[in-house]
C-alpha positions as CSV (number, residue, x, y, z in Angstrom):
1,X,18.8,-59.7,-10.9
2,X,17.6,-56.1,-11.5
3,X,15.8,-55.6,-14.8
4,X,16.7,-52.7,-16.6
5,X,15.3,-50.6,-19.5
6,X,17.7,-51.4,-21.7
7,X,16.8,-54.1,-24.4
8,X,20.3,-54.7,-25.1
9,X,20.9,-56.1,-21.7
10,X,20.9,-59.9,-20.9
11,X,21.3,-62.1,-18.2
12,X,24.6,-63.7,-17.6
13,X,26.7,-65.9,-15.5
14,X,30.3,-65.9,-15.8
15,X,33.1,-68.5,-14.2
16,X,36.3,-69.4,-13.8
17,X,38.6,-71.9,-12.1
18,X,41.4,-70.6,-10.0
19,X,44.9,-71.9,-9.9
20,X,43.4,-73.9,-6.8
21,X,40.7,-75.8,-8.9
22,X,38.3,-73.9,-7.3
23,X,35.3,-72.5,-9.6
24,X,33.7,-69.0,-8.5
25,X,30.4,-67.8,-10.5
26,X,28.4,-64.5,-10.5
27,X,25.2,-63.5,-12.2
28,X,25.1,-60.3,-13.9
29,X,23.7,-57.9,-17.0
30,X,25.8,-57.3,-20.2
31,X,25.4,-55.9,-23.4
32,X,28.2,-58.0,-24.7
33,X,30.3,-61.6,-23.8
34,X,33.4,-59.2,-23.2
35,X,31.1,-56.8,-20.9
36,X,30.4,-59.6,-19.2
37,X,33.9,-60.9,-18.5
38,X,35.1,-57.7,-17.3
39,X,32.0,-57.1,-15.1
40,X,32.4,-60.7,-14.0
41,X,36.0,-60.2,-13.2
42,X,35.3,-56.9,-11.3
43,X,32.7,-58.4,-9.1
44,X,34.9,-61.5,-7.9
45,X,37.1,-59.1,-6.9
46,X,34.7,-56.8,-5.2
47,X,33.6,-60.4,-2.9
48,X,37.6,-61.2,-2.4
49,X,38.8,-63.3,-5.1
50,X,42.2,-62.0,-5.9
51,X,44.1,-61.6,-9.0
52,X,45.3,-59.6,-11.6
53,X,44.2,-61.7,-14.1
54,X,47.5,-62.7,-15.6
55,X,46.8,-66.6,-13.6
56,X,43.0,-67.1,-15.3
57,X,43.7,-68.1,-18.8
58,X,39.8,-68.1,-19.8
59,X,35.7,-66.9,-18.3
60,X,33.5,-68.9,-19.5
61,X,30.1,-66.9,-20.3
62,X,26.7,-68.3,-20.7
63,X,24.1,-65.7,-21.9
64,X,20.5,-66.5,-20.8
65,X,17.5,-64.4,-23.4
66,X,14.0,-64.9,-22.8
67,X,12.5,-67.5,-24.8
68,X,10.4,-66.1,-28.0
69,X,7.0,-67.9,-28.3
70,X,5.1,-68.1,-31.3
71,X,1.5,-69.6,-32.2
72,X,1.1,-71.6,-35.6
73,X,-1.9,-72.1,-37.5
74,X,-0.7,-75.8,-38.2
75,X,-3.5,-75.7,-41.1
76,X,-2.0,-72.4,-42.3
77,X,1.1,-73.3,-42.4
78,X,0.6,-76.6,-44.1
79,X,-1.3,-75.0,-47.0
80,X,1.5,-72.4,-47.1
81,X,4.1,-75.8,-47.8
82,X,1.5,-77.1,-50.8
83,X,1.7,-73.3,-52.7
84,X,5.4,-72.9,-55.1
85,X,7.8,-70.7,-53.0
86,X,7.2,-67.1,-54.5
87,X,11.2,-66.6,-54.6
88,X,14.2,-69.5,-55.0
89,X,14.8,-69.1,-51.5
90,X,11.8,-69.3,-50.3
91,X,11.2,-72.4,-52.4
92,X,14.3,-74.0,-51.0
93,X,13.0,-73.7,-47.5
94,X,10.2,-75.2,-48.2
95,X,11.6,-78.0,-49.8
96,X,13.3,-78.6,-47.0
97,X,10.3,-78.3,-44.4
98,X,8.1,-80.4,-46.9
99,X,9.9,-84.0,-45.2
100,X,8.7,-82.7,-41.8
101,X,4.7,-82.4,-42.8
102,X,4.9,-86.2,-43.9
């Protein structure tokens, strides 16, 4: 799949079962799940699947992103859990992280 410039763009499959129990999938780029659909629905029809779309009751989209990595200072973090949250909710999350460390 061609990457573009645009950071709103992800990667997407989108399928659907015909009246025949047959399921047909393409790949694409969207900026949205109904972007997707529609782009999905023109392509099938581009590679022959036929319809109007009044037979196909649902798409099913799956939207891929790119995982987001991040590196923790495990001794860092731990001293940040031993220190009073400076707000209520940042003291609530860490009450609830504090279990974890044990």
């Amino acid at each position: 799949m061609e990457k573009s410039k645009d950071p709103d763009l992800r990667d997407c499959v989108v399928k659907l079962r015909d009246d025949h129990e047959v399921e047909h999938c393409v790949r694409l780029r969207a900026t949205s799940v109904y972007e997707a659909a529609l782009r999905g629905l023109a392509r099938l029809q581009k590679v022959g699947w036929e319809s109007d779309g009044s037979q196909v009751r649902t798409v099913v989209v799956e939207i891929y992103e790119e995982p987001t990595t991040h590196t923790v200072n495990v001794k860092k973090m731990l001293d940040w859990l031993k220190q009073p949250g400076k707000s209520p909710y940042d003291e609530t999350r860490k009450q609830k992280l504090r279990p974890l460390a044990k």
